[in-house]
C-alpha positions in Angstrom: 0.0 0.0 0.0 1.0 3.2 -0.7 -1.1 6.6 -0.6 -1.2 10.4 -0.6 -4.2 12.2 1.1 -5.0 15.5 2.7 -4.4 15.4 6.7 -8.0 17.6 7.3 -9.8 14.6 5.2 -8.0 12.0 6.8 -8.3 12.8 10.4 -12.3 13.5 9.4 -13.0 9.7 8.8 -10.5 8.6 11.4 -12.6 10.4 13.8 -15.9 8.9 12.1 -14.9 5.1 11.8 -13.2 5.3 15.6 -16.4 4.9 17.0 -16.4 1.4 16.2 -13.1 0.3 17.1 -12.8 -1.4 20.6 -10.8 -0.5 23.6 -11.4 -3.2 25.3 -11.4 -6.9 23.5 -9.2 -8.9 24.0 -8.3 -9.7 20.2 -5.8 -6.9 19.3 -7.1 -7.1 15.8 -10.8 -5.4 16.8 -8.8 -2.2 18.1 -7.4 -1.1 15.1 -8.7 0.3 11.6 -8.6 -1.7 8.6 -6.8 0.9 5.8 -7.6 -0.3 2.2 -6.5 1.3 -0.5 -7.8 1.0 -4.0 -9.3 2.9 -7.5 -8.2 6.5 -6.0 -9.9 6.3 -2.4 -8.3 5.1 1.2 -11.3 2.8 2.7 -11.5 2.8 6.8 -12.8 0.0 8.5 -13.5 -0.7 12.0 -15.9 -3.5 14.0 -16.1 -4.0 17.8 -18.2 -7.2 16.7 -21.6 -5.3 17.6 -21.1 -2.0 15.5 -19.2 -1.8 12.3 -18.7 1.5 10.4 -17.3 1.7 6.7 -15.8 5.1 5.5 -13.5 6.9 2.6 -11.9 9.9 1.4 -10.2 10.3 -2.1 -6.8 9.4 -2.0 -3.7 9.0 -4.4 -2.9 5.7 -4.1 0.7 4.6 -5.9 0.5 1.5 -4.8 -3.1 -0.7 -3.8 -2.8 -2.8 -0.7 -4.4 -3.1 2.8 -2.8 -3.4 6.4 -4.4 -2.6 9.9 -3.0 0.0 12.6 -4.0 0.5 16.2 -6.9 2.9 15.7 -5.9 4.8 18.8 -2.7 5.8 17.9 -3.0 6.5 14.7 -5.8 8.7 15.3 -3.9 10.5 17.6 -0.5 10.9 15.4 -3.1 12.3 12.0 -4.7 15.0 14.5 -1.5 16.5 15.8 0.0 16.7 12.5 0.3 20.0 10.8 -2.3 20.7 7.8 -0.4 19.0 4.6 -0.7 16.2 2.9 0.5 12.7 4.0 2.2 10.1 2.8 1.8 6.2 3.8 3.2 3.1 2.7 3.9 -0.5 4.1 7.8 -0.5 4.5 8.3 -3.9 3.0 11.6 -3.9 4.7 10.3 -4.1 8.6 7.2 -4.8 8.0 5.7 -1.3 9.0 3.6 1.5 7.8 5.6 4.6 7.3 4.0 7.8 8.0 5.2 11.2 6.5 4.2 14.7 6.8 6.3 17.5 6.4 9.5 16.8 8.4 7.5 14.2 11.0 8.6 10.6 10.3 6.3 7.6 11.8 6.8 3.7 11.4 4.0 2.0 13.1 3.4 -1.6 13.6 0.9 -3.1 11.8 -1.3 -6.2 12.1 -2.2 -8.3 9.2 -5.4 -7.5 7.2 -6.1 -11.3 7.0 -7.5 -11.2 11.0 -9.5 -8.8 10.3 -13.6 -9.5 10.2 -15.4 -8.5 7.0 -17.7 -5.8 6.4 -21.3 -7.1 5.3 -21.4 -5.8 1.8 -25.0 -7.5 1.2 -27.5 -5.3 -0.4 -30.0 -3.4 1.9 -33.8 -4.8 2.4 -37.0 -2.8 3.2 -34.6 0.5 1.9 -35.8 4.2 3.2 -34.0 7.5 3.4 -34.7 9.9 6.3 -33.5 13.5 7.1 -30.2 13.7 9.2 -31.8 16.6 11.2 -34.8 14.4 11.9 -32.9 11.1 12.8 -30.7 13.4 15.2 -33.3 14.7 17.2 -35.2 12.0 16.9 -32.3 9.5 19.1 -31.5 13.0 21.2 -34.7 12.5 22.4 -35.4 9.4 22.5 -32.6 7.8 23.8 -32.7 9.1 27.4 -34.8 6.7 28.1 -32.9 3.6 27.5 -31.6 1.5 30.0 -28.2 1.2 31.0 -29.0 -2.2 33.5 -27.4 -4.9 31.4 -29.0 -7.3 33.5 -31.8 -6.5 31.0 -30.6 -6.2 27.8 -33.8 -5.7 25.9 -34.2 -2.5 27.8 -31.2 -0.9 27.0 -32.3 -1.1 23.1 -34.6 1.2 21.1 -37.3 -0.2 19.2 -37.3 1.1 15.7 -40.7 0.6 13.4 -41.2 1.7 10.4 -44.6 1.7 8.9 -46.9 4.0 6.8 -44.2 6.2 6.0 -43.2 7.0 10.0 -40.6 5.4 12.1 -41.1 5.4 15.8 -39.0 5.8 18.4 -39.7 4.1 21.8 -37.2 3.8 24.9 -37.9 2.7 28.4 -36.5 1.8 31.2 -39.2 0.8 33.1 -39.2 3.8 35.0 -40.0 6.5 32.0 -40.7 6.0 28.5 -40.1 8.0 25.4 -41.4 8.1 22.4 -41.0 9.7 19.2 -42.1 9.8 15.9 -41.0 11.4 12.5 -41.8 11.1 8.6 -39.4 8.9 6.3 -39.1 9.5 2.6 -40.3 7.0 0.9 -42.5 6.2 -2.2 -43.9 2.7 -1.0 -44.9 1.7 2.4 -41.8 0.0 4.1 -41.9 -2.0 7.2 -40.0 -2.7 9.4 -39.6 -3.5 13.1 -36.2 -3.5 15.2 -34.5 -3.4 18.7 -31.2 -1.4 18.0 -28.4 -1.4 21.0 -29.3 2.7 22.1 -24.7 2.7 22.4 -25.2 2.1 18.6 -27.7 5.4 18.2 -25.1 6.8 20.7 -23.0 6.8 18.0 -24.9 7.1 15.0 -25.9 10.4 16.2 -22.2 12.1 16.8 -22.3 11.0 12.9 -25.3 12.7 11.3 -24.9 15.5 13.6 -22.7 17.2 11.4 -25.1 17.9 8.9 -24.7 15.4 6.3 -27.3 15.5 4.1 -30.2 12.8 4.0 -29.6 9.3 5.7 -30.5 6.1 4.0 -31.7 2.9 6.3 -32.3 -0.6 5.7 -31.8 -4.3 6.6 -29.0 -6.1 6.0 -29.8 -10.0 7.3 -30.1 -9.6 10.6 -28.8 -6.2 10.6 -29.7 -2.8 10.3 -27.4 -0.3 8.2 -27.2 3.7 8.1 -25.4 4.8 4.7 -24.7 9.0 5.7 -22.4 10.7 2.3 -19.4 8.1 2.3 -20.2 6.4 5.7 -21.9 2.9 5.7 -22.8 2.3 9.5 -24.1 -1.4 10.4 -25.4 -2.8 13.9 -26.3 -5.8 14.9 -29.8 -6.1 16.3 -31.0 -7.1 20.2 -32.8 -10.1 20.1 -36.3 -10.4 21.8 -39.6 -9.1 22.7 -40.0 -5.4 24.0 -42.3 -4.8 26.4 -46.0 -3.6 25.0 -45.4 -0.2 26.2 -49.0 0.9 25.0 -50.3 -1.1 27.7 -49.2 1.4 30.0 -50.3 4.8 27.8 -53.4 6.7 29.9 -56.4 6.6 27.7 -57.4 10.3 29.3 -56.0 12.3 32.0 -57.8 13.8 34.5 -55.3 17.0 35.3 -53.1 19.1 33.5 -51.3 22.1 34.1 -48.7 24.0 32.0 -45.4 25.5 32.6 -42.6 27.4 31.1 -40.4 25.1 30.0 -37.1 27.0 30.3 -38.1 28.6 34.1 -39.5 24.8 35.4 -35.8 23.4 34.0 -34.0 25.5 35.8 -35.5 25.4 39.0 -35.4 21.8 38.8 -31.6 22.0 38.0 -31.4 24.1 40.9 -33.4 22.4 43.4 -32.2 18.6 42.6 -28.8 20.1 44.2 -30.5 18.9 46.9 -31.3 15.6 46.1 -28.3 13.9 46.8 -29.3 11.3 49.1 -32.5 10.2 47.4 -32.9 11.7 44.1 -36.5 13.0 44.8 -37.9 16.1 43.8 -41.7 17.4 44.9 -44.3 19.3 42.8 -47.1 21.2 44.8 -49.5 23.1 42.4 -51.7 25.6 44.6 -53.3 28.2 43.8 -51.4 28.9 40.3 -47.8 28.6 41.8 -45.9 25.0 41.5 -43.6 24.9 44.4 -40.5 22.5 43.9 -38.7 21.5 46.8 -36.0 18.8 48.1 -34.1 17.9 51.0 -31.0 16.2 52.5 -29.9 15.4 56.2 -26.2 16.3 54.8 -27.0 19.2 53.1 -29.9 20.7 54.1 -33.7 21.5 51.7 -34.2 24.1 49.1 -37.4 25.4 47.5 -38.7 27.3 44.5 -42.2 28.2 43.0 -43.1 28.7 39.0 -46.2 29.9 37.9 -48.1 27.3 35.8 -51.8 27.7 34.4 -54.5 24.7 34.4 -56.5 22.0 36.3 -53.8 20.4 38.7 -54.8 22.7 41.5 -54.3 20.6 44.9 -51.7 18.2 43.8 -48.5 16.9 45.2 -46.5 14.3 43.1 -42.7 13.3 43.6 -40.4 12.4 40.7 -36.9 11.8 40.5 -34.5 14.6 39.7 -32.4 13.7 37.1 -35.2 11.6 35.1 -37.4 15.4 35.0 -34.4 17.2 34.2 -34.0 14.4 31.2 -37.6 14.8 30.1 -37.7 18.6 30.5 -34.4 18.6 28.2 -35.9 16.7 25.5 -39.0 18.4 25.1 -39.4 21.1 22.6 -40.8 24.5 22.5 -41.3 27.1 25.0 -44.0 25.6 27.6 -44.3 22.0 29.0 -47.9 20.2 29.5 -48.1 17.5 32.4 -51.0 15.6 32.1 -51.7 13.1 35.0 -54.4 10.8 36.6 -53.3 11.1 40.1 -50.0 11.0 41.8 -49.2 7.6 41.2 -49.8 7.3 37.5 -47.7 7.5 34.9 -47.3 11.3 34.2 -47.4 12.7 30.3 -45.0 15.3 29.5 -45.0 17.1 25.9 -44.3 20.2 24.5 -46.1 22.9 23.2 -44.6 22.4 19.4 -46.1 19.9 18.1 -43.3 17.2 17.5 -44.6 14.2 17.6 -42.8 13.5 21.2 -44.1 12.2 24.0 -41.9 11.6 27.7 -43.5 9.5 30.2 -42.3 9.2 33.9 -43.2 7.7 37.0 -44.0 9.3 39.7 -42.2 8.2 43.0 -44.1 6.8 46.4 -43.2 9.3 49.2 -43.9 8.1 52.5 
């Protein structure tokens, strides 16, 4: 192998196909990035076995040929090298890549492309292309949800469907639940119905939130694959039934009041300072004033009122801190709407724009 390529380019899908590339398996091969070089472009390649991401920039390449480098380090060398162009080839000699730019000098050890898995290169099933800006926001808030209990793995997934031209959104972790719909474009009705790791959306977002363009989506096997530009994402899927979370959706409300969203976060923010023993945080609406408060024995109780408007007049629910904050965070638009049965139903919280979002949360028994 032996290449010439532009260090800003280079470092850009470094940075993209990194994601993938484990820190902690114990096969050395699944750390590094897979460098192929071929027809003018550099291909990147990296797997952790449960995400795999496929990228490439346009390249000069003297000499095809393919050879895998500790992801870490060679990210790190590319971003602290100056903006020029770089040179790269296997060093038949010792067996390592050579590295040039400018007057810097690297030979790196390499491992042998061999070891490395393959990247599914199938053709995608039940194919639909989506908006980046929707997919983003669409995970953003959605993904808060998820749990991170590994002791239940089907909880720490998001189940994807896609049907009638929407794909939906749902997270829970037993204790709240989020979902969150948004249009696909599409000219036939595709369908599909999924359970993707929420680490993999994690990810996936830090990739189309840099703007790139539309995002196309469909199955590979038992797969799911997110082609972004030059970036072919692939995950493998979480096996099982997840929980019928409509069950558990209120088929009318009996209160509701409504709140600034941006005054209600920060007094939240504010007040769960004082949560530190037990997380809790109470809502009392009287009289058009919601007062917040908390308390711990070590450090002592806070309080603070907002003015809301509506029919919860009378009530006292408890929730915990950070799971508001979460839901507050994730709503859009300038006022929140809480719509409850009593204190010990599930809660509704939207916004005032209508996205398409809904966050759910429990309250919590006080004694």
């Amino acid at each position: 192998m032996f290449i010439t390529c532009e260090q800003k380019e280079l470092l850009e899908e470094i940075q993209v196909v990194q994601k993938a590339a484990s820190i902690r398996s114990t096969l050395p091969i699944l750390s590094g990035i897979l460098f192929s070089a071929s027809a003018g472009r550099l291909h990147l390649t990296t797997t952790n076995l449960e995400l795999s991401i496929h990228s490439s920039l346009p390249a000069e390449v003297k000499e095809e040929g393919s050879l895998v480098v500790q992801a870490r380090l060679i990210g790190e060398i590319i971003k602290n090298l100056s903006d020029l162009k770089i040179e790269m080839f296997l060093d038949s000699s010792t067996n390592q890549l050579k590295l040039t730019n400018s007057k810097s000098v690297f030979n790196i050890k390499i491992l042998s492309p061999e070891d490395f898995p393959k990247f599914p290169t199938a053709e995608l099933d039940n194919q639909f292309t989506i908006k980046s800006e929707d997919l983003s926001n669409a995970i953003r808030q959605a993904i808060k949800a998820a749990s991170i209990d590994e002791t239940r793995p089907i909880l720490t997934g998001v189940l994807i469907v896609v049907n009638k031209n929407r794909l939906k959104m749902v997270a829970t972790d037993s204790y709240r639940l989020a979902i969150k719909e948004i249009p696909i474009i599409n000219k036939e009705d595709v369908k599909i119905k999924a359970i993707i790791p929420s680490r993999t959306l994690g990810e996936l977002l830090k990739i189309v939130s840099d703007g790139r363009s539309e995002v196309v989506v469909g199955e590979m096997g038992n797969q799911l694959a997110f082609k972004i530009k030059n970036t072919t994402l692939i995950t493998r899927l979480i096996e099982g039934q997840y929980p019928n979370y409509q069950q558990i959706l209120p088929e009318k409300y009996e209160m509701n009041f409504v709140v600034d969203r941006e005054n209600l976060l920060g007094a939240v923010k504010r007040i769960s300072l004082f949560t530190q023993s037990n997380s809790l945080i109470k809502m009392a609406a009287r009289d058009g004033s919601l007062e917040l408060s908390a308390s711990a024995a070590e450090l002592g109780e806070a309080k603070e009122a907002v003015d809301y408007r509506g029919t919860g007049d009378g009530l006292t629910v408890a929730f915990n801190s950070q799971y508001l904050i979460d839901g507050l965070s994730s709503i859009q638009g300038e006022e929140v709407s809480f719509d409850m049965i009593d204190n010990m139903k599930p809660t509704s919280i939207t916004g005032d724009k209508k996205d398409d979002f809904l966050h759910l949360l429990m309250p919590v028994r006080t004694g």
